[in-house]
FIKOLZA-1660 file (N, C-alpha, C; in steps of 0.1 Angstrom, whole numbers, plus 5000, padded with zeros to 4 digits):
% residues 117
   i   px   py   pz ch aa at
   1 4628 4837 4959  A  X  N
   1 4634 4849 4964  A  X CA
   1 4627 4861 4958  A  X  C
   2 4625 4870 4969  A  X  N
   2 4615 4883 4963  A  X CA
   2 4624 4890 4951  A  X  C
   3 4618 4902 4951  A  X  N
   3 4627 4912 4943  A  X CA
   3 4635 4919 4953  A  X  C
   4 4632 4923 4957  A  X  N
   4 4637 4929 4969  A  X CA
   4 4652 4923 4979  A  X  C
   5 4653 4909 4980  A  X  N
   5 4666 4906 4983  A  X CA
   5 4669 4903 4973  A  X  C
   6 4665 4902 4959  A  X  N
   6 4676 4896 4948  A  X CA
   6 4685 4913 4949  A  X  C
   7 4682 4921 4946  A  X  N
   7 4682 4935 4946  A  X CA
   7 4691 4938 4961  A  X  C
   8 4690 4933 4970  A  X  N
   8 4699 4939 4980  A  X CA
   8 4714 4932 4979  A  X  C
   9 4713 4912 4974  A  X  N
   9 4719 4905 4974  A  X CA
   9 4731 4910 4958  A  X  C
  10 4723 4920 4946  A  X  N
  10 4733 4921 4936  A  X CA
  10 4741 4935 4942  A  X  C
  11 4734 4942 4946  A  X  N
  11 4742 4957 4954  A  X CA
  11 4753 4953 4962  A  X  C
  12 4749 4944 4968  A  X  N
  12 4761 4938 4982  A  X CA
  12 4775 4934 4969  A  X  C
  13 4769 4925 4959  A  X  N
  13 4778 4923 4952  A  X CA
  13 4791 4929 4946  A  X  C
  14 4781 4938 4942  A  X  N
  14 4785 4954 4931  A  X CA
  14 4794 4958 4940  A  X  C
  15 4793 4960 4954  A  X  N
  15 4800 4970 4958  A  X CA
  15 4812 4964 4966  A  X  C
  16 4809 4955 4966  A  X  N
  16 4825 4945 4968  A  X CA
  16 4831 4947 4960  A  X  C
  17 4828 4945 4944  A  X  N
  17 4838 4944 4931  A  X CA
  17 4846 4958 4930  A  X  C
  18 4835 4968 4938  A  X  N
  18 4840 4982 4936  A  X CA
  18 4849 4983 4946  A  X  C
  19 4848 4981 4955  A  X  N
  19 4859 4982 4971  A  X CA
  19 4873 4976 4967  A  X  C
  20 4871 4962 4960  A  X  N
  20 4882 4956 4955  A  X CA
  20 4887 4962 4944  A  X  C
  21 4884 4969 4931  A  X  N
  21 4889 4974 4926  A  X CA
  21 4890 4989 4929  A  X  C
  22 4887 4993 4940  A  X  N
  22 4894 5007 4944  A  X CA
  22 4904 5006 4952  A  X  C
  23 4905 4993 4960  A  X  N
  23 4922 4986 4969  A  X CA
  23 4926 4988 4961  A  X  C
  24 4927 4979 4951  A  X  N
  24 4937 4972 4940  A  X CA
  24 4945 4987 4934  A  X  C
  25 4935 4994 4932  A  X  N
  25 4940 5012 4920  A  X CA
  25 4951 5018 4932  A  X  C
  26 4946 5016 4946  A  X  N
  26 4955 5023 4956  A  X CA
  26 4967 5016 4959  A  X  C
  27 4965 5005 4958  A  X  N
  27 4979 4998 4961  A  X CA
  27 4986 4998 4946  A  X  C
  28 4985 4995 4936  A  X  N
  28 4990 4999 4925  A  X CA
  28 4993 5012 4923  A  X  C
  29 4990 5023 4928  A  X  N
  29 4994 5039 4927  A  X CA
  29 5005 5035 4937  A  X  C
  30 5002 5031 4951  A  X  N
  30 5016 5034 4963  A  X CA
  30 5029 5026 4953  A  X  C
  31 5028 5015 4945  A  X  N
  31 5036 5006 4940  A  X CA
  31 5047 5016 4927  A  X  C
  32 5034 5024 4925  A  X  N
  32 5044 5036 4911  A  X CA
  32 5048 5046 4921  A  X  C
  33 5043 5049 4929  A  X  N
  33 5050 5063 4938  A  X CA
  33 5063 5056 4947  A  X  C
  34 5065 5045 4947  A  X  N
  34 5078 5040 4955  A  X CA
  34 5085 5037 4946  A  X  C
  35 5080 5031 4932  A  X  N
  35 5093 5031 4925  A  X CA
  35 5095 5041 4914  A  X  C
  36 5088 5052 4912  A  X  N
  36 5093 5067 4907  A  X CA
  36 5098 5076 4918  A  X  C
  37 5099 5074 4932  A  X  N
  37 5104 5082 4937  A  X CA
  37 5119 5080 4938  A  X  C
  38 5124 5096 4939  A  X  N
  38 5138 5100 4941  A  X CA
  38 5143 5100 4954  A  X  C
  39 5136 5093 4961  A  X  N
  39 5138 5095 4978  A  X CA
  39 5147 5076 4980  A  X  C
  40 5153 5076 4992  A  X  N
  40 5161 5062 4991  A  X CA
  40 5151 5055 5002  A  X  C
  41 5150 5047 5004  A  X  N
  41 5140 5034 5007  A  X CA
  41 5153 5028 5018  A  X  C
  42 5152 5028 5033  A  X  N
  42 5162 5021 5040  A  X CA
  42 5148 5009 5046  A  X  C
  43 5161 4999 5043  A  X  N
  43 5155 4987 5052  A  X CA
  43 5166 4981 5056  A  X  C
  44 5164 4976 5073  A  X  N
  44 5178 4970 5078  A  X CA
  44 5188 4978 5075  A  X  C
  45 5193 4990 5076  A  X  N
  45 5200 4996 5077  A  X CA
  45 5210 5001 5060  A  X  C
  46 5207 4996 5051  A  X  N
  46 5208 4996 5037  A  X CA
  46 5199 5004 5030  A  X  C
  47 5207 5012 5020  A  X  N
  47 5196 5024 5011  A  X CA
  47 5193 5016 5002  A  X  C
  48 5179 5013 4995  A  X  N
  48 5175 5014 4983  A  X CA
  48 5164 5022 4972  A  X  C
  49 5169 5019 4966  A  X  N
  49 5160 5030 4955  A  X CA
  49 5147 5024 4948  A  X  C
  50 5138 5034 4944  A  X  N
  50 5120 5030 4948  A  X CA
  50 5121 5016 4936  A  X  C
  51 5125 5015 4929  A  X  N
  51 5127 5005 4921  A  X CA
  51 5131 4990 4926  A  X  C
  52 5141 4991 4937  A  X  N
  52 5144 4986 4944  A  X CA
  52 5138 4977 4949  A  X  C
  53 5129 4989 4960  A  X  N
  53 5121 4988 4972  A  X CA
  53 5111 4979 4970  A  X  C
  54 5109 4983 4955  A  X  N
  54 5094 4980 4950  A  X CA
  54 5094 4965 4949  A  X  C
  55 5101 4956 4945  A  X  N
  55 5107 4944 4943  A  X CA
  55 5102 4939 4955  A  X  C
  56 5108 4944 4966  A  X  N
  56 5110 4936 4982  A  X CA
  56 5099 4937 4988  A  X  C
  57 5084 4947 4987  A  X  N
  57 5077 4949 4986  A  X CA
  57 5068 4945 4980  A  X  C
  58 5068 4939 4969  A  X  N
  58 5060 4931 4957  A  X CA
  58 5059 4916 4969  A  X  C
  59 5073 4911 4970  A  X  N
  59 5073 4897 4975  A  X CA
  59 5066 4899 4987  A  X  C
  60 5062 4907 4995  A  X  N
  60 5060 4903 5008  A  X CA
  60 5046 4910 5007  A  X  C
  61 5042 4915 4997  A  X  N
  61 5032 4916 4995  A  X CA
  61 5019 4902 4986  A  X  C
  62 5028 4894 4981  A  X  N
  62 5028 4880 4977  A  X CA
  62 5024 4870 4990  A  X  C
  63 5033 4874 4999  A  X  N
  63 5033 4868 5011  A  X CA
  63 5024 4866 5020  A  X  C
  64 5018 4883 5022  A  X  N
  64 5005 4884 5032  A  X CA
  64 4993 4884 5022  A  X  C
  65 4993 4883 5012  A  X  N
  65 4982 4887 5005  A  X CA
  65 4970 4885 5014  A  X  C
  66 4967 4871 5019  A  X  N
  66 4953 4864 5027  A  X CA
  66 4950 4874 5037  A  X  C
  67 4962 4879 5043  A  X  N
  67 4962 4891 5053  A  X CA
  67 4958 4904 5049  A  X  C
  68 4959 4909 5037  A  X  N
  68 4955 4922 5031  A  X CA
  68 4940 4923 5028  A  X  C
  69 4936 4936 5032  A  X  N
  69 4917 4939 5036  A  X CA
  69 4918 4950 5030  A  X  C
  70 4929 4958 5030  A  X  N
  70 4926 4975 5027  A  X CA
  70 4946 4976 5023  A  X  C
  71 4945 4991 5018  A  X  N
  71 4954 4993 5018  A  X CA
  71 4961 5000 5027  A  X  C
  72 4960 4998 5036  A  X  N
  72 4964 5003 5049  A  X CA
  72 4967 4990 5053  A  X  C
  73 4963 4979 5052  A  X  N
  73 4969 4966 5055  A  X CA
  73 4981 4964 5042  A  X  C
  74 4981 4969 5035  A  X  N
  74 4989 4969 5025  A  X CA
  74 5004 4972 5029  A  X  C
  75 5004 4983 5035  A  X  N
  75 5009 4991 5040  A  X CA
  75 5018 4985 5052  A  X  C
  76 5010 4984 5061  A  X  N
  76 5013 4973 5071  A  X CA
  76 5021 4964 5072  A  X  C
  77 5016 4953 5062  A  X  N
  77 5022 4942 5059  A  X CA
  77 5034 4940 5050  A  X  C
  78 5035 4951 5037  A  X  N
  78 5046 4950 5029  A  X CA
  78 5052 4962 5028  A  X  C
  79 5051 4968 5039  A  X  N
  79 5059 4978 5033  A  X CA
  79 5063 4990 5045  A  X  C
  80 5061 4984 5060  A  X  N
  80 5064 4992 5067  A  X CA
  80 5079 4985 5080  A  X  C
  81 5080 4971 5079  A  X  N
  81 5090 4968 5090  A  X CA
  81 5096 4958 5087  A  X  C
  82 5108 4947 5085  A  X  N
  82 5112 4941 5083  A  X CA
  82 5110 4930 5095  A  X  C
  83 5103 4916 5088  A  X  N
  83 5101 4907 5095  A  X CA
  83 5110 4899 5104  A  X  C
  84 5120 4905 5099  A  X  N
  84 5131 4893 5105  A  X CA
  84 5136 4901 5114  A  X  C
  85 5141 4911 5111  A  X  N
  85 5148 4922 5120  A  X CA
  85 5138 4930 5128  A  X  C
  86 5126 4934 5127  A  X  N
  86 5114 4938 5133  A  X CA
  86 5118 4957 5133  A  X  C
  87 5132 4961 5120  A  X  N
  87 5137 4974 5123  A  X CA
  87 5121 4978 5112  A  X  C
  88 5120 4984 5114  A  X  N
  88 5108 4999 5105  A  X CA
  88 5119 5002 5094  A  X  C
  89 5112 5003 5082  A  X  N
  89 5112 5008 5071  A  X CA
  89 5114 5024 5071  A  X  C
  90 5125 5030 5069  A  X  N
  90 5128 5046 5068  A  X CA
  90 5127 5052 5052  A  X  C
  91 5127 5062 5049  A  X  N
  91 5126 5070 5038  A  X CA
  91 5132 5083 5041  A  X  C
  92 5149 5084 5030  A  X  N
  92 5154 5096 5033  A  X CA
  92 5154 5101 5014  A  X  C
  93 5145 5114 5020  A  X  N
  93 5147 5127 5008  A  X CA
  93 5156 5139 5009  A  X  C
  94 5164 5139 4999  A  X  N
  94 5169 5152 5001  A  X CA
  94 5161 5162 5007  A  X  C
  95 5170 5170 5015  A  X  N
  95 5171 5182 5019  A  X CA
  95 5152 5182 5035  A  X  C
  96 5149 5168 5035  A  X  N
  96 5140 5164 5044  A  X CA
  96 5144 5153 5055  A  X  C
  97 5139 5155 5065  A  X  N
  97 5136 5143 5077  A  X CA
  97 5133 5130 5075  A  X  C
  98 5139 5127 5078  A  X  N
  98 5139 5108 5078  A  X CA
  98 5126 5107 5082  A  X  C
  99 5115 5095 5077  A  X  N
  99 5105 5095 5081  A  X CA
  99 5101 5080 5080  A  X  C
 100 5094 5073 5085  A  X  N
 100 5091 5060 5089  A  X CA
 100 5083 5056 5077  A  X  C
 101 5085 5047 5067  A  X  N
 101 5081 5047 5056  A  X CA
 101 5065 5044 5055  A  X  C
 102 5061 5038 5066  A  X  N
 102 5043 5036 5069  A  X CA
 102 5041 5051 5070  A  X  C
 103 5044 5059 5074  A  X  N
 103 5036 5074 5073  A  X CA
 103 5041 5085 5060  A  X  C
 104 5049 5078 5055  A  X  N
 104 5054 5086 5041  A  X CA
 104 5041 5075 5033  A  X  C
 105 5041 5063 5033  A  X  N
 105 5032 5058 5021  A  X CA
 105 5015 5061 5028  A  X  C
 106 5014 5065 5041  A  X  N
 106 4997 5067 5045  A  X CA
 106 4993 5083 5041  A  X  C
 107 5009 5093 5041  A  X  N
 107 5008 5107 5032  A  X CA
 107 5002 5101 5020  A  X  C
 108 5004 5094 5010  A  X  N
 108 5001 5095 4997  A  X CA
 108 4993 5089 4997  A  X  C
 109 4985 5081 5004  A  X  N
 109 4977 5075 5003  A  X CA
 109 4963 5082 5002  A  X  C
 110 4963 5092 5013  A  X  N
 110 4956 5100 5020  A  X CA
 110 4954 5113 5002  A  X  C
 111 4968 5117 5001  A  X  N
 111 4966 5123 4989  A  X CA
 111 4958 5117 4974  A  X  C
 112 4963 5105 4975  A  X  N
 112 4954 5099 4961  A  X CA
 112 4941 5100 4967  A  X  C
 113 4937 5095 4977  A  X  N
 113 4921 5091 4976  A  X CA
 113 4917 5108 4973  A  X  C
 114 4922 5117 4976  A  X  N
 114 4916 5130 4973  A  X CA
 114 4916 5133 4964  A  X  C
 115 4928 5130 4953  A  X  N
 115 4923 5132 4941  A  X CA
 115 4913 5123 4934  A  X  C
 116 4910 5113 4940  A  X  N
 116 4903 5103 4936  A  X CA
 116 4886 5108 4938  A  X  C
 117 4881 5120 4946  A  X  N
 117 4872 5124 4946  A  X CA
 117 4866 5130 4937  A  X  C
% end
């Protein structure tokens, strides 16, 4: 092997390790921002609290793992609709609009990577 593809073959490497550990920091930040927040977490028609949420979310995040590429699949998969019931995940904050919990977690999402610049 030249120098030259050992050199393209370690970069390809590197930068996987880095993709995966910049998923991993983003899904771990949504995982503290749902269970420090003061906002209530509905699934199937039941309030819970980010602590809660975070639990039900862990498991089904366990679940699809093989399925998860990004955290937008993250998102997707554990944390936007109830599989059984197929109802969407809501988020109610005081004194704010009920909001569909995939676009309350893609706001913060959108916010970390910016501070992440």
């Amino acid at each position: 092997m030249n120098l030259f593809k050992f050199i393209l073959i370690l970069l390809s490497i590197c930068s996987l390790n880095v993709f995966a550990s910049t998923q991993e920091d983003e899904i771990n930040h949504l995982l503290r921002f749902i269970a420090s927040t003061d906002c209530q977490y509905e699934r199937n028609g039941n309030l819970y609290n980010g602590r809660e949420a975070v639990e039900h979310i862990k498991k089904k995040y366990q679940y699809y793992s093989d399925d998860i590429e990004s955290s937008e699949d993250f998102i997707k998969y554990s944390a936007t609709k109830s599989k059984i019931s197929g109802k969407y995940y809501k988020i109610h904050c005081t004194d704010k609009a009920v909001v569909k919990s995939k676009n309350w977690l893609l706001t913060e999402l959108t916010v970390y990577r910016e501070t992440q610049k």
